[in-house]
Residue, then its C-alpha position, 0 to 999 in steps of 0.5 A: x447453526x449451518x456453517x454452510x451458509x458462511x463458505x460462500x463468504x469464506x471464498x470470495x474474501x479469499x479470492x478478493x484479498x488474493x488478488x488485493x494483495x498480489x495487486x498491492x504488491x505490485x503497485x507498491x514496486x511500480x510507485x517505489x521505482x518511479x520515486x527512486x528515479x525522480x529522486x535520483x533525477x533531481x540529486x543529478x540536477x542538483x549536483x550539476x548545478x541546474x537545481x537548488x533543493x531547499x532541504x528544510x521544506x523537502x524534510x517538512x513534505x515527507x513528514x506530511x507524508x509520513x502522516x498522511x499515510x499513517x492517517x491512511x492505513x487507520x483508515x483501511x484497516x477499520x474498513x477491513x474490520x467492517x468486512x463480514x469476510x475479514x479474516x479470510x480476507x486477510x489471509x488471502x491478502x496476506x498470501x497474495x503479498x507474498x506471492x505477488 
């Protein structure tokens, strides 16, 4: 058996899960941020009056959420299995996280 032949898989997994991850990362900071300032927009409007927040329909839309991003994250991690460079994948995805 040639181990050669699994090297150019082995790399490019690397380098994609790097770059995944480091993008990942920085897109998750970005939407973190957007949603604490809409959070904290709609706390003001509601303590000064303008708005009224219906606290039981806030607490059922982010169980859906909640949900809806477990049923997600299912999803991509049977897609990185089917993945002939999973593993480097991973690995470079991993490092990417952290570095990102």
């Amino acid at each position: 058996m040639d181990f050669s032949q699994f090297i150019p898989d082995i790399g490019s997994g690397f380098v994609i899960g790097f770059v995944v991850g480091w993008a990942a990362k920085k897109a998750i900071k970005i939407v973190a941020f957007l949603i604490g300032i809409y959070i904290l927009s709609l706390l003001y409007l509601a303590k000064i009056g303008v708005i009224s927040i219906n606290k039981e329909a806030f607490s059922a839309l982010l169980g859906n959420l909640e949900n809806s991003l477990l049923v997600f994250g299912d999803k991509v991690i049977g897609l990185i299995h089917s993945f002939s460079f999973g593993t480097s994948f991973l690995i470079g995805f991993g490092l990417g996280f952290k570095k990102g």
